[in-house]
C-alpha positions in Angstrom: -21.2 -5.1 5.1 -19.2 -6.6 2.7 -15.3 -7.0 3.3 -13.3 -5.7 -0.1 -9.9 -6.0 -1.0 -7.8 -2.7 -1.7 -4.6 -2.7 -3.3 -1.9 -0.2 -3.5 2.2 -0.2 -4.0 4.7 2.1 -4.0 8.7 2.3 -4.7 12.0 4.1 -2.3 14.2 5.4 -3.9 16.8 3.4 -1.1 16.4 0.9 2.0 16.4 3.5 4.5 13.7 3.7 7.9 12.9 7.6 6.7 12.2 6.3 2.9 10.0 3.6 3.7 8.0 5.4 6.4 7.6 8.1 3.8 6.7 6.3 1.1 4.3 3.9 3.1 2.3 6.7 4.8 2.3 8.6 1.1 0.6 5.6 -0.6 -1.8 5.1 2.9 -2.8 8.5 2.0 -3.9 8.2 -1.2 -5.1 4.5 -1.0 -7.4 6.5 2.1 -8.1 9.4 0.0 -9.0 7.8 -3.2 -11.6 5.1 -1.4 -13.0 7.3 1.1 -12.1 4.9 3.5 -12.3 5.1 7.6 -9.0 3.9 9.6 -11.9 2.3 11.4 -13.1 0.3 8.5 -9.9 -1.0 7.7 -10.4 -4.9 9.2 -6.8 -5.6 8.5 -3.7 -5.1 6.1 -1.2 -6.6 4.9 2.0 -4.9 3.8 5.1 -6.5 2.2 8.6 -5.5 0.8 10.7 -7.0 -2.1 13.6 -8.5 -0.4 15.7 -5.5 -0.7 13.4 -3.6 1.4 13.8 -4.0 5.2 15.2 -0.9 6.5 11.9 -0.4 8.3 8.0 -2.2 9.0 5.9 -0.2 6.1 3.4 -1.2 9.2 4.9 1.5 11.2 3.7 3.9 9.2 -0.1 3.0 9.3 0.7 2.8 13.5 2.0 6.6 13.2 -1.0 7.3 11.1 -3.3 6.0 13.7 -4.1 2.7 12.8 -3.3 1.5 16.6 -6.2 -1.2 16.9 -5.7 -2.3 12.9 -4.3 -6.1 12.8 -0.9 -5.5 10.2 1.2 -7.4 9.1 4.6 -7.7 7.0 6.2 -9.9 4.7 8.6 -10.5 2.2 7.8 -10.6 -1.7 9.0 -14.0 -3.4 12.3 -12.9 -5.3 11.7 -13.5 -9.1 14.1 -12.5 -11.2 13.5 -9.6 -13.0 10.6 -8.1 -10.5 10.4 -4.3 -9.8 13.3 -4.0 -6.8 12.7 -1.7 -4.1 9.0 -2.3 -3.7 6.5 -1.3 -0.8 2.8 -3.1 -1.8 -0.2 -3.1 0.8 -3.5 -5.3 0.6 -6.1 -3.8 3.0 -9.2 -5.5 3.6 -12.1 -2.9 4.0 -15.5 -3.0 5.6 -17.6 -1.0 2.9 -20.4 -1.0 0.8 -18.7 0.5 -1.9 -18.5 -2.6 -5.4 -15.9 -4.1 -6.1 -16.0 -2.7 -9.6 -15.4 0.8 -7.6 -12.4 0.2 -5.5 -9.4 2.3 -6.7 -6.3 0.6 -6.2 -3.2 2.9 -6.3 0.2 2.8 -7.5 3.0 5.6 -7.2 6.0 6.3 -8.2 8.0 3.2 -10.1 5.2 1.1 -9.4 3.0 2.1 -11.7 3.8 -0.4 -14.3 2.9 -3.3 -11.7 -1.2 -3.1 -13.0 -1.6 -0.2 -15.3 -5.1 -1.5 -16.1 -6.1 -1.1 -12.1 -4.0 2.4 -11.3 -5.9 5.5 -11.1 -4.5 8.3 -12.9 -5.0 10.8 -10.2 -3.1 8.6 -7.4 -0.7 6.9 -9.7 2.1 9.7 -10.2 5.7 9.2 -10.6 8.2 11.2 -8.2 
């Protein structure tokens, strides 16, 4: 089965433990929803935070959703000048059969305007 890549970021509204858990497991929900993906599919996932965002692990989240035997992991976006602030983005790597050309990659809130040509309309709402 192949291994895809699934994409997904979101924005808090401030660096706070509560914010990011809540945004994190909102954008989980809909990457989950909008791929029809299995917590047990998910080989791995990587989350990371622009470097104003570190209130919390966005990993927690996917742990309180579940994901106890997923391998996670956090990091820091580089800090370019002029990038989105405030930014929660996830890469999960998914055991599916589903193409490539299929995958929905969502993006809420503020981040939105990260990849307009990948966001789904139906997972990619402000708040």
């Amino acid at each position: 089965m192949p291994v895809r890549g699934v994409r997904g970021a979101t924005t808090v509204s401030k660096n706070s433990k509560e914010e990011i858990l809540s945004a994190t497991r909102e954008l989980l929900e809909a990457v989950v929803a909008a791929n029809d993906i299995n917590p047990e599919d998910v080989a791995s996932g990587w989350f990371t935070t622009t470097p104003d965002v570190n209130a919390e692990f966005p990993a927690v989240a996917a742990r309180q959703m579940g994901w106890t035997f997923v391998p996670l992991m956090c990091s820091h976006e580089m800090s370019v000048p002029g990038s989105l602030p405030l930014c929660v983005r996830v890469l999960l790597h998914v055991n599916t059969e589903t193409s490539i050309h299929d995958i929905r990659h969502v993006y809420l809130r503020e981040a939105r305007a990260l990849r307009p040509d990948l966001s789904s309309s139906t997972y990619s709402t402000a708040r």
